[in-house]
C-alpha positions in Angstrom: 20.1 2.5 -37.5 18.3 5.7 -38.6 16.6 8.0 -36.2 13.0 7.4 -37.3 14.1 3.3 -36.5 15.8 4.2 -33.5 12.5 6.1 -32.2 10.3 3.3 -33.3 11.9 0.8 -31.1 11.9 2.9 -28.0 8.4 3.4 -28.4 8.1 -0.7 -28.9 9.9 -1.3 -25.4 7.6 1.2 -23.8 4.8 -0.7 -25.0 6.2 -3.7 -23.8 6.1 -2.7 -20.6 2.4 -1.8 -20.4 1.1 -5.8 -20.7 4.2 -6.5 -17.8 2.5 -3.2 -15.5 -0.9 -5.1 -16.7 -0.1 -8.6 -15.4 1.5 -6.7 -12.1 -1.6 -4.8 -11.6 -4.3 -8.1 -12.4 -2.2 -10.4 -9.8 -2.0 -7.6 -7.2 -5.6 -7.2 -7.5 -6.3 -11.4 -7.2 -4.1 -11.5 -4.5 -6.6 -9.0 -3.0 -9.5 -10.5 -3.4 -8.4 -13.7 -1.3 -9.5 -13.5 2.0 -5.6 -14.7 3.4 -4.6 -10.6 1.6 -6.7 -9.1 4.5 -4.1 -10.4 7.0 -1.4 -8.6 8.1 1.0 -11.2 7.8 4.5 -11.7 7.2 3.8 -13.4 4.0 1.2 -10.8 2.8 3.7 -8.2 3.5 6.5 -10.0 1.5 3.6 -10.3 -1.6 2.5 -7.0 -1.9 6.3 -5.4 -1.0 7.0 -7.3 -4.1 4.4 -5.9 -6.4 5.4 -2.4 -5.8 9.0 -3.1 -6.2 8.0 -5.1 -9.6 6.1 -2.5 -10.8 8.4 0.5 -10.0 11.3 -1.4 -11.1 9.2 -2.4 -14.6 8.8 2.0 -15.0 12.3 2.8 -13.9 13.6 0.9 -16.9 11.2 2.0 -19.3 12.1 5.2 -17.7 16.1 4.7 -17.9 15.2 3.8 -21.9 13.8 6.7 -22.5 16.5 9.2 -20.9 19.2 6.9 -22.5 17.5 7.7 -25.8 17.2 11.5 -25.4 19.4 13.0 -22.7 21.4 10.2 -20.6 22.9 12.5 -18.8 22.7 11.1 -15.3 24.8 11.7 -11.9 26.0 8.0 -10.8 25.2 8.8 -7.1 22.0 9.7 -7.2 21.0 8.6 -10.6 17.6 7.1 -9.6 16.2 10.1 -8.3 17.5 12.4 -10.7 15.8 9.6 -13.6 12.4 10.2 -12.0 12.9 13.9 -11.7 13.4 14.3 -15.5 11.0 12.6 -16.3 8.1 15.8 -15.7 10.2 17.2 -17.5 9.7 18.6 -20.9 13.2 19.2 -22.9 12.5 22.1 -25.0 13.3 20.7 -29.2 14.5 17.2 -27.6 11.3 15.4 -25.9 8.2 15.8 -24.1 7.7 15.4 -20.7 6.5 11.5 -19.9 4.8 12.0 -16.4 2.7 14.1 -14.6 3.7 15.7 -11.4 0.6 13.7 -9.4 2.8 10.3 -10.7 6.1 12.0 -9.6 4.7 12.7 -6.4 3.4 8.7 -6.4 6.1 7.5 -7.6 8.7 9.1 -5.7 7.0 7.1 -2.4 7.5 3.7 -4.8 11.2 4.7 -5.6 11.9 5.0 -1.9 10.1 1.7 -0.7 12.2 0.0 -3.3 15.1 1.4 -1.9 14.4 0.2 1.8 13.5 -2.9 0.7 16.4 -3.7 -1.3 18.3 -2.8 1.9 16.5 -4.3 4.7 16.6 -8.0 5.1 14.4 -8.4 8.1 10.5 -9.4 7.9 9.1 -7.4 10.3 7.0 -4.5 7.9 6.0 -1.5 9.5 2.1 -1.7 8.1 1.7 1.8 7.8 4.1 2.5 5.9 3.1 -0.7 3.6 -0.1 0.7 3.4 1.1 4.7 2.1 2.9 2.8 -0.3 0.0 1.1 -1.2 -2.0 4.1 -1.3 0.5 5.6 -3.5 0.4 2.4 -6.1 -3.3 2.1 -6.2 -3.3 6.3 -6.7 -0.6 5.8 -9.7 -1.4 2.7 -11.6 -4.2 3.9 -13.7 -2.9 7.0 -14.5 1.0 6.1 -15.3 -0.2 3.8 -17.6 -2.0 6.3 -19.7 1.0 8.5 -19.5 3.0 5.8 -20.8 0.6 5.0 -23.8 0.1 8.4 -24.4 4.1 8.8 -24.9 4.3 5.8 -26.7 1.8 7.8 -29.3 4.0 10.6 -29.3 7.1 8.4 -30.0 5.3 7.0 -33.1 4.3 10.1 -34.0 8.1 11.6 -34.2 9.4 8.5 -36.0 7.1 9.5 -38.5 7.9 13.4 -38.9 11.5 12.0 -38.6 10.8 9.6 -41.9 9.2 12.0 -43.3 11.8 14.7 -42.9 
């Protein structure tokens, strides 16, 4: 597949992901809204530990994509980390940066949670901690979505100098 193809269909999954962030985002905020969400409950904490897992998981890949695409030049053992990392990062005649350092910061917390949670089977949530993580979604959401949309532009826009070249 050319380049200019190639680039086009990265910057299709990327916009994929935005409606999946979207429907993340809109049942996070119902769930919310219920009365039950303002218990700190086991349940509640399995819900909402579940949104911000869903939702980092849903960046990380379009994340992974994107690093495949350009770089993919990852260290197995701490690949996850190192994905996020590169991602402020501009790549001087390769790519433009895709997050700010304010989502980074964000989305480092997320990356973390994820992490513990994938490892720790027990149900008894430490709420403070559920609640920086939450802090750190609800600070995030908004913004990485622009940054996502805003690289999705830029994507299109290379596929087109790259036809055109």
């Amino acid at each position: 597949m050319e380049t200019a193809k190639r680039i086009a269909a990265l910057a299709a999954e990327i916009d994929a992901a935005l409606p999946v962030l979207d429907r993340i985002d809109r049942f996070y905020d119902q769930f919310q809204q219920q009365q039950v969400a303002a218990r700190q409950s086991t349940e509640n904490a399995i819900i909402v530990s579940d949104v911000f897992v869903s939702f980092y998981t849903c960046l990380e890949t379009a994340f992974l994509r994107i690093s495949q695409f350009f770089e993919n030049a990852l260290d197995n053992s701490r690949w996850h980390e190192q994905l996020l990392r590169a991602m402020t990062r501009t790549i001087p005649s390769v790519r433009e940066r895709v997050i700010s350092d304010a989502s980074y910061t964000a989305l480092s917390e997320l990356r973390r949670f994820r992490h513990f949670k994938r490892y720790y089977f027990a149900f008894d949530y430490d709420w403070d901690r559920l609640e920086l993580v939450r802090a750190k979604y609800l600070a995030c959401r908004a913004p990485i979505r622009a940054e996502l949309a805003a690289y999705s532009a830029y994507l299109q826009r290379l596929a087109e100098e790259t036809r055109k070249a």
